[in-house]
N, CA, C and O atoms as a GROMACS GRO file, in nm:
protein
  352
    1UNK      N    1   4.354  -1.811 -17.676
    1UNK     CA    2   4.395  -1.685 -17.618
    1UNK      C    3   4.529  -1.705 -17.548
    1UNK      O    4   4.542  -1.785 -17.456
    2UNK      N    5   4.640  -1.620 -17.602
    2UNK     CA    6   4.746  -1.645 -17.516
    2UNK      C    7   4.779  -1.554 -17.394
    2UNK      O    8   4.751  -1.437 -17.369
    3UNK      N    9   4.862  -1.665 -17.315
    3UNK     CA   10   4.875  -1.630 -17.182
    3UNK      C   11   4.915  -1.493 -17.129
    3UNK      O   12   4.858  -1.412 -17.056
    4UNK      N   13   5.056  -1.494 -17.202
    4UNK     CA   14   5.155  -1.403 -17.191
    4UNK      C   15   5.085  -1.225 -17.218
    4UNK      O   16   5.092  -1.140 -17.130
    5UNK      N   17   5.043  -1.208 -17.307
    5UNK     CA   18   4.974  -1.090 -17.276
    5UNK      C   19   4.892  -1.023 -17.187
    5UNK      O   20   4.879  -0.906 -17.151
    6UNK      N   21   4.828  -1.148 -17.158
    6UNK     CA   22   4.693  -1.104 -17.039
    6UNK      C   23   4.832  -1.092 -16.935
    6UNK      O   24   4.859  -0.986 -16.877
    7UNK      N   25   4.893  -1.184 -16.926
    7UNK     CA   26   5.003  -1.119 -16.776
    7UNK      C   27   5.032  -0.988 -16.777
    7UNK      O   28   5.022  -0.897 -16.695
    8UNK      N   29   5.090  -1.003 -16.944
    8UNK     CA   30   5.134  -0.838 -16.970
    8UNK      C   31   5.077  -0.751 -16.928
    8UNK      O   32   5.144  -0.670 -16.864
    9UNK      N   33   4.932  -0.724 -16.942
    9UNK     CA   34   4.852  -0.617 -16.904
    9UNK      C   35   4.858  -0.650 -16.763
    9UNK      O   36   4.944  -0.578 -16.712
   10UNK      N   37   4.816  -0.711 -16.695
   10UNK     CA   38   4.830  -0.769 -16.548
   10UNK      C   39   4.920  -0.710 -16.444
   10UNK      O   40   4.884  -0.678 -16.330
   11UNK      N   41   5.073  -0.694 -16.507
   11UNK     CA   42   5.182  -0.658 -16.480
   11UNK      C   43   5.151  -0.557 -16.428
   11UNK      O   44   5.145  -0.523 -16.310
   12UNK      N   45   5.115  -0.469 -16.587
   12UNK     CA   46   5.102  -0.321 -16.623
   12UNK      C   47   5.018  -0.230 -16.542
   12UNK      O   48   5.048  -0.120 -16.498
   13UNK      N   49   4.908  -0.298 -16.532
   13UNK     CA   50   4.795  -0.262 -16.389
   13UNK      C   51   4.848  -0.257 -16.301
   13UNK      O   52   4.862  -0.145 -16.254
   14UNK      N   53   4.903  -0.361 -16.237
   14UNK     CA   54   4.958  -0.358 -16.106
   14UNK      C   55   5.041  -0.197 -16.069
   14UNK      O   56   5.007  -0.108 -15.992
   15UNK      N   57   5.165  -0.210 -16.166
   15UNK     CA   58   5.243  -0.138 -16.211
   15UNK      C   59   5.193   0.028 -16.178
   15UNK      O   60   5.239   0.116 -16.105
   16UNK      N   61   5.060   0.021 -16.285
   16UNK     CA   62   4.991   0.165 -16.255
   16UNK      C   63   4.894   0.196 -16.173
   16UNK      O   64   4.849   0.309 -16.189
   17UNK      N   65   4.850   0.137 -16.096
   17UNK     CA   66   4.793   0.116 -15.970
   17UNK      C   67   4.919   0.185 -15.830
   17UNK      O   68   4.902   0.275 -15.747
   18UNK      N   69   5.037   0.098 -15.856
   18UNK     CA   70   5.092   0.141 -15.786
   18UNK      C   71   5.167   0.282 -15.805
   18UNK      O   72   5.222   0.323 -15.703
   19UNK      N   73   5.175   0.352 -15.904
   19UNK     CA   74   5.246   0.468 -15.925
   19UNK      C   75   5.130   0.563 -15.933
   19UNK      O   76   5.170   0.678 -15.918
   20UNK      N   77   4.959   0.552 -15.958
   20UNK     CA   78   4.863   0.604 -15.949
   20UNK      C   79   4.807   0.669 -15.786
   20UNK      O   80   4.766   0.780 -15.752
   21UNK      N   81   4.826   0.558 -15.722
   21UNK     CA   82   4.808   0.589 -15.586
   21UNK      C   83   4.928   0.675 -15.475
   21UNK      O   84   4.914   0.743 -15.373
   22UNK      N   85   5.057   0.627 -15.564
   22UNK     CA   86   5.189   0.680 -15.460
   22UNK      C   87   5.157   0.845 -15.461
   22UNK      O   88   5.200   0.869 -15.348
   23UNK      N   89   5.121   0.946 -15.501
   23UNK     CA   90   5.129   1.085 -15.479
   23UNK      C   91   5.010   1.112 -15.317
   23UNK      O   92   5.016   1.167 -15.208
   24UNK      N   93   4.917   1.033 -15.397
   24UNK     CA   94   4.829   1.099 -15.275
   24UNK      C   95   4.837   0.977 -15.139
   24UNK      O   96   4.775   1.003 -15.036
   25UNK      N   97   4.916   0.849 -15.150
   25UNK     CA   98   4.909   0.851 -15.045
   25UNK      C   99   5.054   0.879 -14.964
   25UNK      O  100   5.066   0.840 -14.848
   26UNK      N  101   5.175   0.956 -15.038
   26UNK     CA  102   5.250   0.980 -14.990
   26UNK      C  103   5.242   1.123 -14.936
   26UNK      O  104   5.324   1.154 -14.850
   27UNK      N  105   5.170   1.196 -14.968
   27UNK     CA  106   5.107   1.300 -14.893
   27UNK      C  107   5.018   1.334 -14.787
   27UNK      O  108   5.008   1.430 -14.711
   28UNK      N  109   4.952   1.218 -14.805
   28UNK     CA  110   4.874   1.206 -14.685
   28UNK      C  111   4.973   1.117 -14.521
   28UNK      O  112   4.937   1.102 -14.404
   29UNK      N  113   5.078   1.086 -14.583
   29UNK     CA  114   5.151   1.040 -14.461
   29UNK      C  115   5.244   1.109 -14.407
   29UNK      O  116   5.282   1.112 -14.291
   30UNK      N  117   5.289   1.182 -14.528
   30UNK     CA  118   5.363   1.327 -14.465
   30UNK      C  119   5.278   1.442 -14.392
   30UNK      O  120   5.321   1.517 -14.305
   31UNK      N  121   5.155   1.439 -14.444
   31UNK     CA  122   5.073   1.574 -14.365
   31UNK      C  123   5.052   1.487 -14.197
   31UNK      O  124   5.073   1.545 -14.091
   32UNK      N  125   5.011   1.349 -14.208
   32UNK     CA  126   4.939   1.280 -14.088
   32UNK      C  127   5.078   1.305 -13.990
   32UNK      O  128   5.054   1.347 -13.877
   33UNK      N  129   5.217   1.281 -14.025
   33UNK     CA  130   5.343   1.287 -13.918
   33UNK      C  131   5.397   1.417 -13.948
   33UNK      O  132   5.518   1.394 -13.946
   34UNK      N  133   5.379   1.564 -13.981
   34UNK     CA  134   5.371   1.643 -13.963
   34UNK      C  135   5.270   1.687 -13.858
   34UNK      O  136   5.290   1.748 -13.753
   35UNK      N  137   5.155   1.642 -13.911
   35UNK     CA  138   5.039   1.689 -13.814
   35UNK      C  139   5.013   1.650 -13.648
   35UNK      O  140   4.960   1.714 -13.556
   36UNK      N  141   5.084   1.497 -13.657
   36UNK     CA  142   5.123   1.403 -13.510
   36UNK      C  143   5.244   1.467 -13.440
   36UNK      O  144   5.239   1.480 -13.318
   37UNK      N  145   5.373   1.517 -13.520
   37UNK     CA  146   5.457   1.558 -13.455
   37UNK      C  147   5.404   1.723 -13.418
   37UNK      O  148   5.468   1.767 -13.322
   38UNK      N  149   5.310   1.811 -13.470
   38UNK     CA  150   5.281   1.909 -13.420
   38UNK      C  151   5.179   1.885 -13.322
   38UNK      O  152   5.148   1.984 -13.256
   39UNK      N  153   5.124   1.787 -13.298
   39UNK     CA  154   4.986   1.810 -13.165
   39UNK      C  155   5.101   1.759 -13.048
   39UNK      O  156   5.107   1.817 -12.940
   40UNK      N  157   5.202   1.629 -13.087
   40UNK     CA  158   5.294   1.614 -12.948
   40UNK      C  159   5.369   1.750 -12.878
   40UNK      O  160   5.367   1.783 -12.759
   41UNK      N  161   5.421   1.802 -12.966
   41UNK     CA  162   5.512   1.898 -12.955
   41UNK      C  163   5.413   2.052 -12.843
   41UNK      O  164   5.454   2.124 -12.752
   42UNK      N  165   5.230   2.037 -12.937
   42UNK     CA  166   5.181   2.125 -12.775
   42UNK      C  167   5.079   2.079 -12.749
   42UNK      O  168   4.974   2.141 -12.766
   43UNK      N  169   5.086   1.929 -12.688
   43UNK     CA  170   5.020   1.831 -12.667
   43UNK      C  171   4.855   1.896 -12.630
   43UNK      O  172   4.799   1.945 -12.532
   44UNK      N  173   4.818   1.859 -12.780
   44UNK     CA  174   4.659   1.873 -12.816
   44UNK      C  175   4.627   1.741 -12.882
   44UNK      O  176   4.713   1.701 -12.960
   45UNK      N  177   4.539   1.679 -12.868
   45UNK     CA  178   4.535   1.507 -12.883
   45UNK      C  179   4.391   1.536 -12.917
   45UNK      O  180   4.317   1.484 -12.833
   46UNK      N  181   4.322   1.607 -13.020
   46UNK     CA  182   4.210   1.578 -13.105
   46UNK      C  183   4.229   1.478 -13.213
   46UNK      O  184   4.323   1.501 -13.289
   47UNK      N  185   4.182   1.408 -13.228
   47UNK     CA  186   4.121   1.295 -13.345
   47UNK      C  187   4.042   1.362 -13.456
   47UNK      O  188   4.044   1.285 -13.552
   48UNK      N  189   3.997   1.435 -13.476
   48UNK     CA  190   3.955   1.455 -13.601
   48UNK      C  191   4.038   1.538 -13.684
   48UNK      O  192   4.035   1.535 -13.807
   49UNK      N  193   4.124   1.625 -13.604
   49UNK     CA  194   4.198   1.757 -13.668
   49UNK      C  195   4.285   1.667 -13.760
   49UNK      O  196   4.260   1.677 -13.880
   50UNK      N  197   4.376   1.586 -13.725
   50UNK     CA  198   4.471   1.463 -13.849
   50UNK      C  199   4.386   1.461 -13.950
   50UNK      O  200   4.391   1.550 -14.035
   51UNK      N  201   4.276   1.340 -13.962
   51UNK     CA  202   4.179   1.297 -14.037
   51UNK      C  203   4.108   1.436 -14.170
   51UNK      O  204   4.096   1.427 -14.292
   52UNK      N  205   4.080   1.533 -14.087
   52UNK     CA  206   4.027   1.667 -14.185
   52UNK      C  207   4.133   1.709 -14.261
   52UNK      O  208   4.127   1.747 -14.378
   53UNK      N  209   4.211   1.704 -14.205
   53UNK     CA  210   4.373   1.754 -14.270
   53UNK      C  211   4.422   1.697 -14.349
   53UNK      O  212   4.461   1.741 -14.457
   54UNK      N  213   4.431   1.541 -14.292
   54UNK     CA  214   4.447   1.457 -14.435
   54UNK      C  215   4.370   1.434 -14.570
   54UNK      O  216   4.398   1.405 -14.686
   55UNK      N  217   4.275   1.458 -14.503
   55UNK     CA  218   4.140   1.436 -14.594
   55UNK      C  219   4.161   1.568 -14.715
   55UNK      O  220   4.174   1.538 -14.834
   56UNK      N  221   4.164   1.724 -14.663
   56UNK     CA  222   4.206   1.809 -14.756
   56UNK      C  223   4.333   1.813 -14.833
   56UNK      O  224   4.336   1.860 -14.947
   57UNK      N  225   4.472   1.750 -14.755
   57UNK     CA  226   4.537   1.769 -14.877
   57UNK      C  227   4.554   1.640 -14.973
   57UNK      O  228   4.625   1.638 -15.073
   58UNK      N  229   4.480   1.537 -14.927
   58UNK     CA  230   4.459   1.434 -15.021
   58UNK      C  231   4.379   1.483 -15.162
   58UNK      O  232   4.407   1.473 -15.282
   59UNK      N  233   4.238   1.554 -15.069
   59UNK     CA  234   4.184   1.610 -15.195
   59UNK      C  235   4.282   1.700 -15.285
   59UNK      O  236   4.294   1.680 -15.406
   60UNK      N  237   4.337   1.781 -15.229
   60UNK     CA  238   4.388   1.844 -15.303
   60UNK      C  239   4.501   1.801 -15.377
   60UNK      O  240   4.512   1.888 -15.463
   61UNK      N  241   4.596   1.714 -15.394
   61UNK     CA  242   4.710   1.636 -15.451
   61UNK      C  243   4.590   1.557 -15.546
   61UNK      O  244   4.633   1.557 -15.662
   62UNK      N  245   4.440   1.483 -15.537
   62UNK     CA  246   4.392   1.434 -15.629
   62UNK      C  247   4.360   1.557 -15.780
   62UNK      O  248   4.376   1.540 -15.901
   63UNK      N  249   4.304   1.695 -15.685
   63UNK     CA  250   4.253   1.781 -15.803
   63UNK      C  251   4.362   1.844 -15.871
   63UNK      O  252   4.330   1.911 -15.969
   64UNK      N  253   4.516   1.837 -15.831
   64UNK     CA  254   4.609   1.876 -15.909
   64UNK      C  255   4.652   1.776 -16.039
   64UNK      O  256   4.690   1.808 -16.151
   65UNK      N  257   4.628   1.628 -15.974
   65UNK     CA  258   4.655   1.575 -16.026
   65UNK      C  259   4.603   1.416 -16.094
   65UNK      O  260   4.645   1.301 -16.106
   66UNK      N  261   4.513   1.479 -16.119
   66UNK     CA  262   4.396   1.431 -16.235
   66UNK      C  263   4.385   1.421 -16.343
   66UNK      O  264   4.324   1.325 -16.390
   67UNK      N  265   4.426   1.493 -16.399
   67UNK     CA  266   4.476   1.515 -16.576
   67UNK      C  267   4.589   1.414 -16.608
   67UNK      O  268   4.582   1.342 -16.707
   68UNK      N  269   4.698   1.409 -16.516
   68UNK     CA  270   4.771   1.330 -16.543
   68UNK      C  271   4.732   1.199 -16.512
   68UNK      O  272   4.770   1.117 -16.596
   69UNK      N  273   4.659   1.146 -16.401
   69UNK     CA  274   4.627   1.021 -16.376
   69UNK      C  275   4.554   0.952 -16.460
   69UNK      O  276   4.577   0.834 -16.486
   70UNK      N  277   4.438   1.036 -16.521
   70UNK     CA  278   4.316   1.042 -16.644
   70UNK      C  279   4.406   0.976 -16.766
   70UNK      O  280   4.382   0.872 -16.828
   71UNK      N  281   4.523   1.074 -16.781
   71UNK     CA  282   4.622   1.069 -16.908
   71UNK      C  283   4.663   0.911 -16.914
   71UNK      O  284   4.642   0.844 -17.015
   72UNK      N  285   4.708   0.870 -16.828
   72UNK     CA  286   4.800   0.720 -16.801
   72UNK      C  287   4.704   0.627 -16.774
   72UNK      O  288   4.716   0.509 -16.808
   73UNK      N  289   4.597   0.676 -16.710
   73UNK     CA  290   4.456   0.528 -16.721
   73UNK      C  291   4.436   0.511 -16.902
   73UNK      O  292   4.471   0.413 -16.967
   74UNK      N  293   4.368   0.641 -16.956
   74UNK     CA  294   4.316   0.634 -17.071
   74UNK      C  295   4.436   0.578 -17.166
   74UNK      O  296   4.397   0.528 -17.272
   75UNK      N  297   4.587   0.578 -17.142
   75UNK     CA  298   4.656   0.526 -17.248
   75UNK      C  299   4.701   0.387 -17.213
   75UNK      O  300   4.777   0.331 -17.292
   76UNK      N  301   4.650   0.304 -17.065
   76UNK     CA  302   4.634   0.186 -17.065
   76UNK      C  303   4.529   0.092 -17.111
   76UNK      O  304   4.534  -0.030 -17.127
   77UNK      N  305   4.424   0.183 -17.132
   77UNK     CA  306   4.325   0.102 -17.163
   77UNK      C  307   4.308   0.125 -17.344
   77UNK      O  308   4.231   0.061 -17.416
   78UNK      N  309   4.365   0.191 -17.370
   78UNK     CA  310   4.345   0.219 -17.526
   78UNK      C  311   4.470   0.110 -17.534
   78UNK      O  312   4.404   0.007 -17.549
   79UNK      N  313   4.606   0.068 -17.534
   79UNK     CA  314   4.663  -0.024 -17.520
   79UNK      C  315   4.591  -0.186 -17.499
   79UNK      O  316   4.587  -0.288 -17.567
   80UNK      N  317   4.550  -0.152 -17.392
   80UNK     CA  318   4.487  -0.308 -17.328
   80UNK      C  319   4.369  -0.361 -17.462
   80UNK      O  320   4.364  -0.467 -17.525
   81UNK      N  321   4.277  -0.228 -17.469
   81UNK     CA  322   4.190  -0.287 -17.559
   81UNK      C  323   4.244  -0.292 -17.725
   81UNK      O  324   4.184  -0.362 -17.806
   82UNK      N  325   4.336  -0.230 -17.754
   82UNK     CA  326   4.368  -0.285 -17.863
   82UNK      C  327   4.504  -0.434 -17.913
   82UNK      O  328   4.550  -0.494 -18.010
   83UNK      N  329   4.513  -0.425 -17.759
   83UNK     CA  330   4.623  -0.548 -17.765
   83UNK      C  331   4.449  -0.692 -17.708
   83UNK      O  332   4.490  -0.805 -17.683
   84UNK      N  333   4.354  -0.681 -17.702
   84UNK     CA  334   4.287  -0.764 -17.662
   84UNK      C  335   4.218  -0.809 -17.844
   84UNK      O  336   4.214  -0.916 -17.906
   85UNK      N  337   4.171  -0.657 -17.881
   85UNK     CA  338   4.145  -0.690 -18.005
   85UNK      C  339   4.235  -0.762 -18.083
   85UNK      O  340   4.198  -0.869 -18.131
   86UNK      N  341   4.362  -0.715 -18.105
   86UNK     CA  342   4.433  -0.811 -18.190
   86UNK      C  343   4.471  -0.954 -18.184
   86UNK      O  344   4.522  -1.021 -18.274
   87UNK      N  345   4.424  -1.006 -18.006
   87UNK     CA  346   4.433  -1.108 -17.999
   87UNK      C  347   4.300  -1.229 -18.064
   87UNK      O  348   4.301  -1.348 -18.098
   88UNK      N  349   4.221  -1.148 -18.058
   88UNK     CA  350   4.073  -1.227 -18.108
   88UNK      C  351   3.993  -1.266 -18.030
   88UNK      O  352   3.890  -1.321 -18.069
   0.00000   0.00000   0.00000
């Protein structure tokens, strides 16, 4: 079994792992310092109000964008497994 491919895919994971996760957790850090700079600004210091907030528009950046994430898993692994098959 050669090396170099399994890295390849390795890479590639990494790769889509990291561009899989960047939407929702770059949203959730913009809502959390939106949401921090609005409780300083009329200083209300609840702990859960961030957390619920983040929590919804995380969900919601996942249910927009699901189809596409679905799209780019399913065409790594149809890749992976046919670059595994051809290896033997």
């Amino acid at each position: 079994m050669a090396l170099s491919p399994i890295l390849q895919l390795a890479q590639e994971l990494l790769w889509l792992v990291l561009i899989l996760s960047m939407p929702v957790v770059l949203v959730a850090a913009i809502v959390g310092i939106l949401i921090s700079l609005l409780q300083a600004l009329t200083q209300v210091q609840d702990q859960t109000t961030p957390f619920l907030i983040k929590l919804v528009a995380a969900s919601i950046t996942l249910a927009a964008s699901y189809h596409w994430m679905g799209n780019l898993l399913m065409r790594y692994t149809e890749r992976s497994l046919s670059l595994i098959s051809r290896m033997g």
